[in-house]
ZAMARVEX-768268 format. One record per residue: y, z, x of N, C-alpha, C, CB in turn; residue in three letters; residue number from 0. Coordinates in steps of 0.1 Angstrom, whole numbers. Each point is the difference from the previous one (the first is absolute). Glycine has a CB too. Layout:
PT,nv,nw,nu,cav,caw,cau,cv,cw,cu,cbv,cbw,cbu,type,seq
PT,Y,Z,X,Y,Z,X,Y,Z,X,Y,Z,X,Ala,NUM;
...
This chain:
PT,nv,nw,nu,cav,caw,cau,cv,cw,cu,cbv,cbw,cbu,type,seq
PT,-12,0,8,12,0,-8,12,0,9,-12,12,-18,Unk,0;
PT,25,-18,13,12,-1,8,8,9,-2,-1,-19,0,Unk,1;
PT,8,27,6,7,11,-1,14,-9,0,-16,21,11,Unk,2;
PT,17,-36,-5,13,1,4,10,-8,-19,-8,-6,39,Unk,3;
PT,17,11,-36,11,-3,-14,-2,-12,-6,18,12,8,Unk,4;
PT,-20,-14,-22,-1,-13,-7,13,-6,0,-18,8,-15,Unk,5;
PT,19,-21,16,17,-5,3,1,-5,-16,3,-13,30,Unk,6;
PT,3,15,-35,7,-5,-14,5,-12,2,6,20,-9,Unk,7;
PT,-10,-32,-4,-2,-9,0,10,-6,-16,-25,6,19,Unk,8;
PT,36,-9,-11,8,-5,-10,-10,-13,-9,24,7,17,Unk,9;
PT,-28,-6,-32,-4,-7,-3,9,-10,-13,-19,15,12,Unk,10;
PT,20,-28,-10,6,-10,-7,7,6,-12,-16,-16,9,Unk,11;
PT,7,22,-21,0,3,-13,10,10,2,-24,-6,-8,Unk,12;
PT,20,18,18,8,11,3,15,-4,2,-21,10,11,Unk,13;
PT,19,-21,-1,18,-4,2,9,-3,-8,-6,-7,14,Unk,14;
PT,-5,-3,-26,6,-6,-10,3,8,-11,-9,-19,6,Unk,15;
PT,-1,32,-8,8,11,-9,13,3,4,-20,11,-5,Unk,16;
PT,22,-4,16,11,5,2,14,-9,0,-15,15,10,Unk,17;
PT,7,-28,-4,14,-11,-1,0,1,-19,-5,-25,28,Unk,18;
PT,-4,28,-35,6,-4,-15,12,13,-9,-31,-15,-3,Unk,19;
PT,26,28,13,7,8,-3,15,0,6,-22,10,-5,Unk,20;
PT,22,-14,22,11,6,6,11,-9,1,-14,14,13,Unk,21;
PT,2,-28,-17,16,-13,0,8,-2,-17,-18,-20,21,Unk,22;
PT,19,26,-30,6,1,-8,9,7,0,-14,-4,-6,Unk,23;
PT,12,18,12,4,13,1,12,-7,7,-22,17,1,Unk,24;
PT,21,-24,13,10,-3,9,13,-13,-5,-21,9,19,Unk,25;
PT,13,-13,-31,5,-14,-5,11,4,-6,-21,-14,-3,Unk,26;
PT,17,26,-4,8,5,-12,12,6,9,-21,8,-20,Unk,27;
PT,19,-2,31,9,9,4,8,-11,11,-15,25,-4,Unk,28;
PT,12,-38,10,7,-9,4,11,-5,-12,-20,-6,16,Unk,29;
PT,15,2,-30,9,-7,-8,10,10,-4,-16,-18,-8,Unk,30;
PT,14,35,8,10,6,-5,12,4,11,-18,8,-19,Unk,31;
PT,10,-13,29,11,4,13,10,-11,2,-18,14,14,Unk,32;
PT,11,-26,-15,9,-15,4,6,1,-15,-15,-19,19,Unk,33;
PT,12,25,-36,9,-1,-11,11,7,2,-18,-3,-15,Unk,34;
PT,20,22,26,7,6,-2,14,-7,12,-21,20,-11,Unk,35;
PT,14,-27,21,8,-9,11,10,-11,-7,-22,3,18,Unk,36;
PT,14,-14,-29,6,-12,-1,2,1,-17,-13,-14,24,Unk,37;
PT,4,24,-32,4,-4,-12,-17,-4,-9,28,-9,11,Unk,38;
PT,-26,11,-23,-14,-3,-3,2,-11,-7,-10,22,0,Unk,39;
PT,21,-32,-4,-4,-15,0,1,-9,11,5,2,-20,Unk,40;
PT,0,8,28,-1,-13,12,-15,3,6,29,-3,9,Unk,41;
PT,-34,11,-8,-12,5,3,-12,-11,-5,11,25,-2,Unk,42;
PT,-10,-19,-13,-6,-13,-9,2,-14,3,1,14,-16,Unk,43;
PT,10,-18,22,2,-12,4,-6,-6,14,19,5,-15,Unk,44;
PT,-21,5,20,-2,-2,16,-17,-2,3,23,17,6,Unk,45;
PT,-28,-15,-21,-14,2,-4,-5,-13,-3,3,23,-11,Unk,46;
PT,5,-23,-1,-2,-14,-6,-2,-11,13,15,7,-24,Unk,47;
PT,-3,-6,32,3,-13,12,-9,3,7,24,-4,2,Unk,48;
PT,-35,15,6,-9,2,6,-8,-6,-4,7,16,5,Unk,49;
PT,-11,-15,-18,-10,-3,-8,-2,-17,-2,6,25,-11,Unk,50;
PT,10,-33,12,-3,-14,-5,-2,-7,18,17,-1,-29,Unk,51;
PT,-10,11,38,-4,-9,13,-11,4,4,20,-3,7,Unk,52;
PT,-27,13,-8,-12,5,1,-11,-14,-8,11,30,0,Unk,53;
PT,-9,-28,-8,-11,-14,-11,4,-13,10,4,8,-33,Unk,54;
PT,9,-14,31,1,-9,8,-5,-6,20,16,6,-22,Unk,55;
PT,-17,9,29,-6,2,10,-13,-5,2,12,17,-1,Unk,56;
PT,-15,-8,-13,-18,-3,-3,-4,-9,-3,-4,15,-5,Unk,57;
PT,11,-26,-2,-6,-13,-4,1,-7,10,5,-1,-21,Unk,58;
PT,11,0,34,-1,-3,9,-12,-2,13,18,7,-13,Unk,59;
PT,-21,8,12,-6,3,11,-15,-2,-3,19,16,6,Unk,60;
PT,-26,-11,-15,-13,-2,-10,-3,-19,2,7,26,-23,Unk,61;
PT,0,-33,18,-2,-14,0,-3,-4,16,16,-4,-22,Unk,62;
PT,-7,12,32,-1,-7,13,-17,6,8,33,-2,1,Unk,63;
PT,-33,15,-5,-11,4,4,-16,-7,-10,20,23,9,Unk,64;
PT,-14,-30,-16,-13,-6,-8,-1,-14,6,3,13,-23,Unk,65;
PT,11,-17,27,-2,-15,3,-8,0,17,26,-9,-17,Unk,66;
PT,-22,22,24,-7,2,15,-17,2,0,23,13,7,Unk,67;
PT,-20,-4,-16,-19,4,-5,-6,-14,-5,5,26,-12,Unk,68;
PT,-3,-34,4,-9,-14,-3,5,-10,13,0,2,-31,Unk,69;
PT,8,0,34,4,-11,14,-16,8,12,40,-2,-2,Unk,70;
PT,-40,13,5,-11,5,8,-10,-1,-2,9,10,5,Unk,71;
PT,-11,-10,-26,-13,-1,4,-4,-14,-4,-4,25,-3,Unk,72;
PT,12,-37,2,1,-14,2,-6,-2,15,22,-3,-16,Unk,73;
PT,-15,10,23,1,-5,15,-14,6,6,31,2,4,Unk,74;
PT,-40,8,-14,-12,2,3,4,17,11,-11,-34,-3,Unk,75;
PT,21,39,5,-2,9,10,0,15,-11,12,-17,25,Unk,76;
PT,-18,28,-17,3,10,-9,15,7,-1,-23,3,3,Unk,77;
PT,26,1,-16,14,3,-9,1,17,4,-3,-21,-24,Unk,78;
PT,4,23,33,1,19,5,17,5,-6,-19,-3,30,Unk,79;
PT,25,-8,-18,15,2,-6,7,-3,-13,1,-2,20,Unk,80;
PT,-6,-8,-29,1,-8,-5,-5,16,-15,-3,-31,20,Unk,81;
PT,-5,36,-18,-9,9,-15,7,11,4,-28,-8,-5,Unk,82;
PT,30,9,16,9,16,4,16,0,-4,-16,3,24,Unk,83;
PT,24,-22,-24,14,2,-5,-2,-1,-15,13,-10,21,Unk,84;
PT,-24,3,-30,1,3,-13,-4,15,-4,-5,-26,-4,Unk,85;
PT,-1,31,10,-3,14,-5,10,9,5,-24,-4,-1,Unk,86;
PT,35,6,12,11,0,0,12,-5,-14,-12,0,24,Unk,87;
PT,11,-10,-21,12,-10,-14,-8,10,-13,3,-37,10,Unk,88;
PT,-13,37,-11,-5,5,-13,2,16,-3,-16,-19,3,Unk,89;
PT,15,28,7,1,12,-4,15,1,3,-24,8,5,Unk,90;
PT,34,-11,4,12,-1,-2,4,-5,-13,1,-2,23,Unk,91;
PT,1,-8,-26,0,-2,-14,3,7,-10,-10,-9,8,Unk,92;
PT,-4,15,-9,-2,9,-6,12,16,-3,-23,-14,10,Unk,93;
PT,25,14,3,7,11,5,18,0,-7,-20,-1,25,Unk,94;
PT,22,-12,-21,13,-8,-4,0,-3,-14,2,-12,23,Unk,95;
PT,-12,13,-30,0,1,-14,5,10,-9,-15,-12,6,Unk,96;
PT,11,19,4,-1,22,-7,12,0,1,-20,17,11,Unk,97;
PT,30,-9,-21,12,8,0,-1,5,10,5,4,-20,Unk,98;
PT,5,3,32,1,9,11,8,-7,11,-22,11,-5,Unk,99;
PT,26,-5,10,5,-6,14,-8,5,8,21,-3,-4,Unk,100;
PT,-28,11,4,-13,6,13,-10,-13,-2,0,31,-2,Unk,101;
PT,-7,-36,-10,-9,-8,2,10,-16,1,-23,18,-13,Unk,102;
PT,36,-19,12,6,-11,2,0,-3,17,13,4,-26,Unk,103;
PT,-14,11,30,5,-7,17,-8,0,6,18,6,3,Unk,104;
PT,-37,1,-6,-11,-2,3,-7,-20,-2,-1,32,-7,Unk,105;
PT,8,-35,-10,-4,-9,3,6,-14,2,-13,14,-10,Unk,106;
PT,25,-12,11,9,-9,10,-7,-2,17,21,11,-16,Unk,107;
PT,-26,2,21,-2,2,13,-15,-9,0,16,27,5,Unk,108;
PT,-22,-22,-14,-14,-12,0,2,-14,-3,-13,17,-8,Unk,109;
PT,21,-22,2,2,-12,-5,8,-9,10,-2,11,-23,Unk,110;
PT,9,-7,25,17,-8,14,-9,-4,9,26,17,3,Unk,111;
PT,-25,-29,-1,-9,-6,15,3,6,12,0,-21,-9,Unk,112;
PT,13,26,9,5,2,12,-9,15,0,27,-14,2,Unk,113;
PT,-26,24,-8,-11,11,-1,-16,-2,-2,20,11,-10,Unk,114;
PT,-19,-18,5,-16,-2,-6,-12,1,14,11,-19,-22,Unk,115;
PT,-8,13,33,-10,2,13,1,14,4,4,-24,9,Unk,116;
PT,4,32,-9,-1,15,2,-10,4,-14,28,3,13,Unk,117;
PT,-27,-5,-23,-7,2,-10,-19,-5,0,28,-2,-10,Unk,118;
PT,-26,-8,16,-12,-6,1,-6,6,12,7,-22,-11,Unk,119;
PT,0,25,22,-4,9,9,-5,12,-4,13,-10,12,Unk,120;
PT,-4,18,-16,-8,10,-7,-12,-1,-7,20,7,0,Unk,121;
PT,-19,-16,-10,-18,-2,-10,-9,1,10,5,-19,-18,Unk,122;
PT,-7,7,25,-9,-3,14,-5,13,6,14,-21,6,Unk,123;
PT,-3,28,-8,-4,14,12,-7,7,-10,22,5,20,Unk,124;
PT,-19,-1,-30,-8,6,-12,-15,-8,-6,26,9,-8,Unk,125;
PT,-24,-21,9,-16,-5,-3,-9,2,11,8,-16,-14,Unk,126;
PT,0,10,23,-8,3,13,-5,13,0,13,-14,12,Unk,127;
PT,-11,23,-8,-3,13,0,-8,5,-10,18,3,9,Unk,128;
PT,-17,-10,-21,-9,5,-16,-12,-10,6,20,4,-27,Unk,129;
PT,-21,-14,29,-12,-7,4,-6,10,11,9,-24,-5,Unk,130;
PT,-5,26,16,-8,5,7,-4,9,-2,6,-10,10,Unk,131;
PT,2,22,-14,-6,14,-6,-13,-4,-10,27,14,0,Unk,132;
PT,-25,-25,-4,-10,-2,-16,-11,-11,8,22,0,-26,Unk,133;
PT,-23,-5,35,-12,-8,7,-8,13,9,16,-28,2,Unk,134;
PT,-9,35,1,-7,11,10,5,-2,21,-27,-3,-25,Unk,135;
PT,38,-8,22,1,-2,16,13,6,3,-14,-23,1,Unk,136;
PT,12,29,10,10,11,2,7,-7,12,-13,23,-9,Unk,137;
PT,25,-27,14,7,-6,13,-7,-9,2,9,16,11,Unk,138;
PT,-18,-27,-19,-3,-14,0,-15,0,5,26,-10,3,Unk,139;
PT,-34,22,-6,-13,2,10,-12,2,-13,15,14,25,Unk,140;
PT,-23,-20,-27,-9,10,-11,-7,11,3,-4,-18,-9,Unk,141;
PT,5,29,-2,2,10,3,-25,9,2,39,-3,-17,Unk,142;
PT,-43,-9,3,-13,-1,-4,-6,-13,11,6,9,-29,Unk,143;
PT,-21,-9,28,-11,-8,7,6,-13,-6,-25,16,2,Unk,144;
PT,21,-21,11,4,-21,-3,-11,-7,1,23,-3,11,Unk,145;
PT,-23,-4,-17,-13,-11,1,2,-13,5,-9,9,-18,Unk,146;
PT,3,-13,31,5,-12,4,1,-12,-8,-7,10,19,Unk,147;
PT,12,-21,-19,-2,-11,-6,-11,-4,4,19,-5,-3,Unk,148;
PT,-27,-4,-13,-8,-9,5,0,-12,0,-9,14,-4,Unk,149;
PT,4,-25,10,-1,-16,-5,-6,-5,-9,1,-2,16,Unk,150;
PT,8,-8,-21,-5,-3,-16,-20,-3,7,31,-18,-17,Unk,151;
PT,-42,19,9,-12,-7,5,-5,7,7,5,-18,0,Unk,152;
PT,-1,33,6,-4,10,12,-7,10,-7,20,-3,15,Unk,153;
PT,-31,5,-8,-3,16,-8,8,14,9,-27,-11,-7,Unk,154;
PT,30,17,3,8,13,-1,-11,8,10,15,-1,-27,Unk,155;
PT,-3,9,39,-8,3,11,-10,11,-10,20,-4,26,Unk,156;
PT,-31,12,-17,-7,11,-8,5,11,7,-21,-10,-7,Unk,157;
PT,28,21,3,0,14,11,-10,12,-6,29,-5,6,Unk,158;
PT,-23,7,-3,-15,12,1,7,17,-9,-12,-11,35,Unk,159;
PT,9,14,-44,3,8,-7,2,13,9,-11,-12,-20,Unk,160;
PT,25,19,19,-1,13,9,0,12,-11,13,-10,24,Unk,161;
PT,-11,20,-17,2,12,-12,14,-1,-8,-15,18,15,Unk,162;
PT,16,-20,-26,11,-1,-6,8,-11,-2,-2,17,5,Unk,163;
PT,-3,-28,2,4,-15,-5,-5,-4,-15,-1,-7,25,Unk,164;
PT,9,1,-32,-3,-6,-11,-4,-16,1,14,20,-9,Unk,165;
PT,-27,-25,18,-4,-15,1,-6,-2,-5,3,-3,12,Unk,166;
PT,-2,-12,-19,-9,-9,-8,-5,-5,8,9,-4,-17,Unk,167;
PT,-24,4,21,-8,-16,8,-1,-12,-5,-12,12,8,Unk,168;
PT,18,-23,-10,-4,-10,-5,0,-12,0,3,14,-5,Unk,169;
PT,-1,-26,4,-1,-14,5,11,-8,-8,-26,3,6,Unk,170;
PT,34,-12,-3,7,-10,-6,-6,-12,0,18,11,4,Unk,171;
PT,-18,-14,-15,-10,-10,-6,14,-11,-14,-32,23,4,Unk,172;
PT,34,-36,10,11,-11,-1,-11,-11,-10,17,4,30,Unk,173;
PT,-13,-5,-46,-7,-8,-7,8,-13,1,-9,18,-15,Unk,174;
């Protein structure tokens, strides 16, 4: 048994509760601070205009990232950057849809080309990392037994069962 401390493990669901409780909370208290600064129709106004360049951004930006994505996968190569700026454009969007100026300047910051590669950088570093935590390879090494490749037509070497290996003996048989 391990004595040493369990590390707590921020999980997805977990984050997204609290983002559902604490980003309201902050939305509300952004619009009554910029209403008590500027006024609460210009406030509302400053919403609305957020709101229509926000849409326009996104049709912008959404069309170009669709026209790159079928251009790549025209051109036959894989679409990495291409599915990472629509899912960017898309959750920004999103964000730029919502009343707030907290989710207006989150999803401005995902959407603007000029931001968007900092944004895409970040994803990368988060999938990355969820893949490998979730494949089992730790600093690019496997962490479990590897089985060599075989050749298509080859029978598969035989090893010899030790204590606590889990081996099948068996033959590949190419129909």
């Amino acid at each position: 048994m391990s004595t040493a401390p369990r590390r707590r493990v921020l999980r997805p669901t977990r984050i997204a509760a609290v983002l559902l409780l604490v980003v309201p909370i902050l939305e509300v208290m952004a619009l009554i601070g910029v209403g008590k600064v500027i006024g609460g129709w210009p406030t509302f106004g400053l919403l609305v205009l957020m709101s229509v360049a926000g849409a326009w951004l996104i049709r912008r930006e959404g069309s170009r990232a669709w026209h790159a994505l079928t251009e790549a996968l025209r051109r036959g190569r894989m679409p990495a950057r291409e599915l990472a700026d629509g899912i960017l454009v898309l959750v920004g969007g999103t964000l730029l849809l919502t009343p707030g100026f907290l989710t207006d300047v989150v999803g401005f910051f995902l959407v603007v080309p000029v931001t968007r590669p900092v944004a895409r950088h970040l994803l990368e570093a988060v999938v990355s990392r969820r893949l490998l935590a979730s494949t089992g390879f730790a600093a690019g090494w496997p962490t479990g037994p590897t089985v060599p490749p075989v050749a298509p037509g080859a029978s598969a070497p035989r090893r010899s069962a030790r204590a606590g290996d889990d081996v099948v003996e068996g033959e590949i048989i190419d129909e």
